[in-house]
N, C-alpha and C positions, 0 to 999 in steps of 0.2 A: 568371288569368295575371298581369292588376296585381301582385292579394297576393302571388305567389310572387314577383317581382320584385322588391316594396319588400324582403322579405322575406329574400332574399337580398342586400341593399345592408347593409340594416342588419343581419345578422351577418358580411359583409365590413369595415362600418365598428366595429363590436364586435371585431374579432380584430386590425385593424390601433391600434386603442387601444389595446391589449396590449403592454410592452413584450418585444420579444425577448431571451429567454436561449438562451447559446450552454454544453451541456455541451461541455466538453473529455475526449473522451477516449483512452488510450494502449493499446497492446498489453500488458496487463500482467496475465496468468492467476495466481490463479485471481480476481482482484477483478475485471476488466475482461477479458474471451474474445471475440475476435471472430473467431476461426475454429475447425474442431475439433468434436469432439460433445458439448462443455461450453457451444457458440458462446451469449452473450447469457444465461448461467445464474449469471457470477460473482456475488461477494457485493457489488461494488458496482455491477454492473448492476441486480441485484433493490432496493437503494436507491435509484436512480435514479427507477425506473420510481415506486417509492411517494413520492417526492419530487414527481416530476412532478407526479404525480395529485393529490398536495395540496398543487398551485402551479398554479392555474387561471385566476391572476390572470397569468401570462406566455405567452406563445408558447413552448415551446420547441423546440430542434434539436440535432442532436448533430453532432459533428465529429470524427475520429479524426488525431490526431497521433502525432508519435513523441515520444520522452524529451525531447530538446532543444529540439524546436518549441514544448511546452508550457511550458515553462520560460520562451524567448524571449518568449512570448505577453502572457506576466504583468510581464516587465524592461520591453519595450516598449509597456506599458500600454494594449494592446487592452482593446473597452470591451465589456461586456455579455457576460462569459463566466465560467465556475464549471467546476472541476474536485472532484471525489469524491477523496476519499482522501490529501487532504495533510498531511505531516507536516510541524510546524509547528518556524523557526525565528526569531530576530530578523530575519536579513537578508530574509527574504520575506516578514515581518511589514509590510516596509517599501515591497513593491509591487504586495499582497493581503491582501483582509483574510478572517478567517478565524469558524469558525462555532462552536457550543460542542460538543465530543468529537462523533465519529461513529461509532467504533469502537475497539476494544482487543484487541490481539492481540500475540504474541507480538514480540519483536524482532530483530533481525538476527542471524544467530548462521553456526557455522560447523558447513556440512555433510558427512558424509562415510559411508562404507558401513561399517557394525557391526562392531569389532574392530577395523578397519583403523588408526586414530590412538588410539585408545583410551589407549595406554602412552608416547604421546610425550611429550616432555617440556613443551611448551607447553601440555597437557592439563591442568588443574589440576581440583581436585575442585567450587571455583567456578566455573569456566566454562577458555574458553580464551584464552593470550596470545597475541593477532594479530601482537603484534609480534615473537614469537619465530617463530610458526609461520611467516611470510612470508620469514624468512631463512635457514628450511631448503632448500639447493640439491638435496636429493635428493626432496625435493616441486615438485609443481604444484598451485597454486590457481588459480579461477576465480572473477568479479564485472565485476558488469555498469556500466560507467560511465556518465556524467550524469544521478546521481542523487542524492541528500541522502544524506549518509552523516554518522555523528557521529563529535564530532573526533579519538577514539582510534583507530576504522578509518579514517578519511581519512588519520591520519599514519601507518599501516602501508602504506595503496596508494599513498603518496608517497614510502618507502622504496628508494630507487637499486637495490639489490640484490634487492628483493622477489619473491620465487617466482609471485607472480599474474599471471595472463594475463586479457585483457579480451573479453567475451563480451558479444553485445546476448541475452539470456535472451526466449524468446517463443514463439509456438506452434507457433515452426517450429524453435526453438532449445532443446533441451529440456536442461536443466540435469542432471536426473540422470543421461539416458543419459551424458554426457561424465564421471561417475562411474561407471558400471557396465564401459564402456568402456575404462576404464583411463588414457583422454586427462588426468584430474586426479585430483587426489589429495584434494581438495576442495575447497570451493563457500561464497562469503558471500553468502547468502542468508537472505531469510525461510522459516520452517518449514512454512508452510504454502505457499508458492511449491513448495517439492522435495515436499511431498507431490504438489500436482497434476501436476508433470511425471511422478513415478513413478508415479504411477495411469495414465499414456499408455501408460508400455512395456508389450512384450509379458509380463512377469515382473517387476513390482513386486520392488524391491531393497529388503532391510533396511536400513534408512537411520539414522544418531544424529544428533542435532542437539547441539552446545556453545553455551552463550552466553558471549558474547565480556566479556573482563573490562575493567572500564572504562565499557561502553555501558550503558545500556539492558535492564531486564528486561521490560520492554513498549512496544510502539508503539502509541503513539494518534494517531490520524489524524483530521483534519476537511472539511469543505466550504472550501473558498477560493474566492474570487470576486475581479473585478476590482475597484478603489476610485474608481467612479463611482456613480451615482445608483439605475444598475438594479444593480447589484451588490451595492450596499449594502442593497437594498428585498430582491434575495434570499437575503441572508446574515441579512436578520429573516424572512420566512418560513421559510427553512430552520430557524433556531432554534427556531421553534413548533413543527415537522412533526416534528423529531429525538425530542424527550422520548415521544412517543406511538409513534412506533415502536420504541423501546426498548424497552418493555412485548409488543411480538407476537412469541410463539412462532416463527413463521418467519421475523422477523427474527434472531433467536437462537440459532439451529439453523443459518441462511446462516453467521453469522458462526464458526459453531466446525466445520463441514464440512473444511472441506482442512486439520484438526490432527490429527495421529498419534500415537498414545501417547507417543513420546519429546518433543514439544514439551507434551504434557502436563504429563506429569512434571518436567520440568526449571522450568516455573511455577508449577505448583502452589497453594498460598492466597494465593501472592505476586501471581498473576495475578486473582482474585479481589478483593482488595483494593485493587489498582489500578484494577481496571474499575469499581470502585465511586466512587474518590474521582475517575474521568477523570470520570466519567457525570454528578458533581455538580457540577461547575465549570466554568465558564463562561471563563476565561481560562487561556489554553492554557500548562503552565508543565511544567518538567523531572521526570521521576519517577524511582525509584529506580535506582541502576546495580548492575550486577553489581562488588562486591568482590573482590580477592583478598589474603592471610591475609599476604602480607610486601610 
């Protein structure tokens, strides 16, 4: 009875040595599901979990926030906390620090139901002008705000006159039924976000994806942590843990799940080659944008 008793002290005082990390995480399908019959299967739930597992050296715990609370979390320099999936810019460079690439995926583009904008004129055979499509009055768009957007769609959703309407997109809020619907006319979105909503409805809608000209032909995202002591301690183990699950098959296969042939297509070797130069580099820096021809 002794032994089990010391025995238990000292794995209470072994666990309390540990320091605590706090996952941050947000309703944000398909990477993060917390409710639903997808619940706890996104692609960065399944990193999490392999992350944890080869972070033995921390406690950790998870936390579910929303868009803005996570945001606030990181300006008002809470300590000992790490979020999955950020996309990295100078200004939050400056009150988080950030891990080398965690993923590469397709970039914000604009959604809408096959045929339907096809022949607009904001339609370009490079992607789409967000700035024209937003000032057509016989459209409706939809996008979800307090979120990082880059600076060619931020100065479209800043637009006085702009046709977008603001939606919090979530597992209760699903982005393509309000396309099937007829409520909008289309959606700025990630591609693989409209796929998983359209995989919810009762009849999966033929969906196109444009990328937006100006932004982005890929999103790379990383680990961010707070810039204290355990933050900094798990932003080097994360760095170790990454390279080696890049190499598993079911990391590989999570990450390319909720992509549709049209966000295929529309990346192409371009996608390929960015995932290769994100994957090698260690300092998180701009990649190529979508051009248009005048």
């Amino acid at each position: 009875m002794l032994r089990r008793s010391l025995m238990l002290l000292v794995f209470a005082a072994s666990v309390q040595a540990k320091p605590q990390l706090t996952w941050l995480q947000t309703d944000w399908p398909p990477h993060q599901i917390v409710s639903g019959p997808f619940q706890g299967q996104g692609t960065f739930d399944l990193v999490q979990q392999h992350l944890m597992a080869g972070m033995p050296q921390f406690v950790h715990q998870s936390r579910l926030v929303s868009l803005p609370r996570l945001e606030q979390a990181f300006v008002q320099q809470e300590t000992a906390i790490c979020v999955l999936g950020a996309l990295y810019s100078d200004e939050r460079a400056q009150n988080r620090l950030f891990s080398v690439p965690m993923a590469v995926g397709p970039a914000l583009a604009v959604g809408y139901l096959s045929l339907t904008l096809t022949q607009h004129p904001a339609m370009q055979a490079e992607g789409a002008e967000l700035s024209a499509l937003v000032l057509d009055s016989a459209l409706t768009g939809a996008y979800q705000p307090n979120r990082y957007y880059p600076p060619v769609v931020a100065a479209a959703l800043a637009q006085p006159n702009s046709n977008l309407s603001r939606y919090t997109f979530s597992s209760e809020v699903n982005a393509a039924a309000l396309l099937v619907s007829g409520r909008v006319n289309y959606v700025v979105e990630y591609p693989e976000r409209m796929q998983y909503y359209n995989q919810l409805l009762p009849e999966p809608a033929a969906l196109e994806h444009r990328a937006i000209v100006g932004a982005n032909i890929a999103s790379v995202s990383y680990v961010s942590c707070s810039m204290d002591e355990v933050g900094t301690a798990a932003i080097a183990a994360v760095n170790q843990a990454l390279p080696a699950l890049w190499q598993q098959v079911e990391y590989l296969e999570a990450m390319q799940r909720w992509l549709d042939d049209s966000a295929r297509r529309r990346l192409g070797t371009d996608m390929q080659r960015l995932q290769q130069q994100a994957l090698m580099q260690f300092k998180p820096a701009p990649h190529d944008t979508v051009k248009t021809r005048h």
